[in-house]
N, C-alpha and C positions, 0 to 999 in steps of 0.2 A: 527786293529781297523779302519785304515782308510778305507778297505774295502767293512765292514760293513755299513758304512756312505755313501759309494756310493753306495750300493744296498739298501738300506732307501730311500735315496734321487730318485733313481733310479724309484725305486716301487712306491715313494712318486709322480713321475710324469708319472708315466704309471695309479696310482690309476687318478689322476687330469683327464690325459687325457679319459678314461674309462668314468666318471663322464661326462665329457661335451660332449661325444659320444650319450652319453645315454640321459641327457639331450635336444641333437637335436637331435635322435630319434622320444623322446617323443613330441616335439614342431613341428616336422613333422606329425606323426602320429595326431595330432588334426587340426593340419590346413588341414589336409585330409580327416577326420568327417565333417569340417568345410566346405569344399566343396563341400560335397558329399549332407550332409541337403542342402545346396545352391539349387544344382543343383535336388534336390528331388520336395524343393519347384517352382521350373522353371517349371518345367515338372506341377507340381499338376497346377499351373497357366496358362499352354497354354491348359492343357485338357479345365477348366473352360470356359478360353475366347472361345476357336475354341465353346465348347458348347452354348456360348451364342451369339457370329457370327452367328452360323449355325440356332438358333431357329430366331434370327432374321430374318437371309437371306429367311428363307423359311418361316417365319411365321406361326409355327405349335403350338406354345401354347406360356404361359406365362415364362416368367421364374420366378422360385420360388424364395421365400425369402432367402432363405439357399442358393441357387446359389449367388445372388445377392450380401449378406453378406460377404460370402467369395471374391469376387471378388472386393468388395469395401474395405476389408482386406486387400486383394492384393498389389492396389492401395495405401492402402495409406504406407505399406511397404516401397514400393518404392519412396514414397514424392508425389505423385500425391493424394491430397486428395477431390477438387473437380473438376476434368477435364470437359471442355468445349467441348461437344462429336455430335456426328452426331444428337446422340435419343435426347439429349436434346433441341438441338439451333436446330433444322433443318438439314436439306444437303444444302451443295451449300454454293449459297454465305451468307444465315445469320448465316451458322455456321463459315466462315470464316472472318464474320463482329465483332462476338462476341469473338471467339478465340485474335483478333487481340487489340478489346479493353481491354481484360484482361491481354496480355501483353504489351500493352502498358501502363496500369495502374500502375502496378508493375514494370515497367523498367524505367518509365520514370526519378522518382527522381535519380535512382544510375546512369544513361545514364546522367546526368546536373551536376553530381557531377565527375564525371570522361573524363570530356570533350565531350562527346558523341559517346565514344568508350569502348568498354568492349571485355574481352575474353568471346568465347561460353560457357567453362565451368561454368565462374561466374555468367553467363547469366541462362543458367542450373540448378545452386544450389540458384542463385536466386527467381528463378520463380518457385522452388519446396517448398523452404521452405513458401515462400508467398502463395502458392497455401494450403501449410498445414494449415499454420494459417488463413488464411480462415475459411478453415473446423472445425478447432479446436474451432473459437470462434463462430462459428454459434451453433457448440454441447452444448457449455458451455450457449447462450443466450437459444436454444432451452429448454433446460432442467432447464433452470433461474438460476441453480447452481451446483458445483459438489466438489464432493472430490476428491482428487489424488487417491482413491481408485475405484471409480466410474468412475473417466476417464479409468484409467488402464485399467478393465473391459470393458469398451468402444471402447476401442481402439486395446486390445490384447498385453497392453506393460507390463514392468513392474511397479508398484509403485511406484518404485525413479524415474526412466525414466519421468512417468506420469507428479511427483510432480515437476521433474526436468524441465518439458514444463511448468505445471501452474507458475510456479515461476520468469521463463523466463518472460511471456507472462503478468505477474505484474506490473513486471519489466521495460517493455515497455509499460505500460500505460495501455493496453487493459485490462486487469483484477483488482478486488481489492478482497482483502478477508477475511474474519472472522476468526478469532483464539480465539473459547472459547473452554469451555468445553468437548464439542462433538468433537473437533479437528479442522483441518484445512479447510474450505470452501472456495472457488471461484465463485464471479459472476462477469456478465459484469461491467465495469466501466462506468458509463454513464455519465461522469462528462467530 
């Protein structure tokens, strides 16, 4: 009988281990899907840009809306959602008059709050997310209001995601919103 009990027990932890083999297997194999769309959409983003470098550089035509879209997509993927670029501000020095006051606008209060030193990183994550909300509440005033459904679709997120920004963005003042019937609305707060 005693045996028995050790080849139970035995099996019991060859089954255990079999189970957590296979479980990181599986937690491998998706984080390598996970990389692979990563690096699908790297590639779909540098054909775009180098395409819209190159119609620049040589000035052969327009670039289309559909280029445009996607690459403002891109953008804001990554947190960059209204960047201070060559086309816009000029070349030279007033794109680097303007690049410099918008971060300084954004850095200045966390740089007086932290003695006037920050890491790059938080510098980084700061000046992305400020850069987003920007863009996000210029969308919301452009359009005078919007659903988390509406964003979503605007933006390319999902709905919780969306709803999850409008809520944020309430929350710190910038928005207020209507909750009747029709559902949840946001517009600017102008108060």
């Amino acid at each position: 009988a005693l045996k028995q009990t050790r080849a139970v027990g035995i099996v019991g932890i060859e089954r255990k281990l079999e189970e957590k083999r296979k479980e990181t297997d599986k937690n491998i194999s998706e984080a390598f899907e996970d990389l692979s769309k990563l690096m699908e959409k790297a590639k779909e983003m540098v054909e775009v840009s180098k395409s819209i470098a190159n119609k620049i550089k040589d000035k052969q035509g327009d670039i289309t809306e559909d280029e445009t879209i996607r690459f403002k997509s891109y953008l804001l993927s990554m947190g960059i959602a209204n960047p201070v670029t060559r086309e816009t501000h000029g070349s030279g020095t007033q794109y680097h008059i303007q690049l410099a006051k918008q971060l300084g606008d954004i850095l200045q209060a966390p740089l007086e709050e932290r003695g006037g030193m920050m890491a790059l990183t938080e510098v980084y994550c700061l000046v992305n997310r400020a850069r987003f909300l920007l863009f996000f509440l210029s969308q919301v005033s452009d359009k005078g209001s919007l659903t988390a459904e509406e964003f979503a679709k605007l933006l390319g997120l999902s709905v919780l995601l969306a709803k999850e920004r409008l809520l944020l963005a309430e929350k710190m003042g910038h928005l207020c919103r209507d909750d009747s019937v029709e559902g949840l609305r946001f517009y600017p707060n102008l108060f």
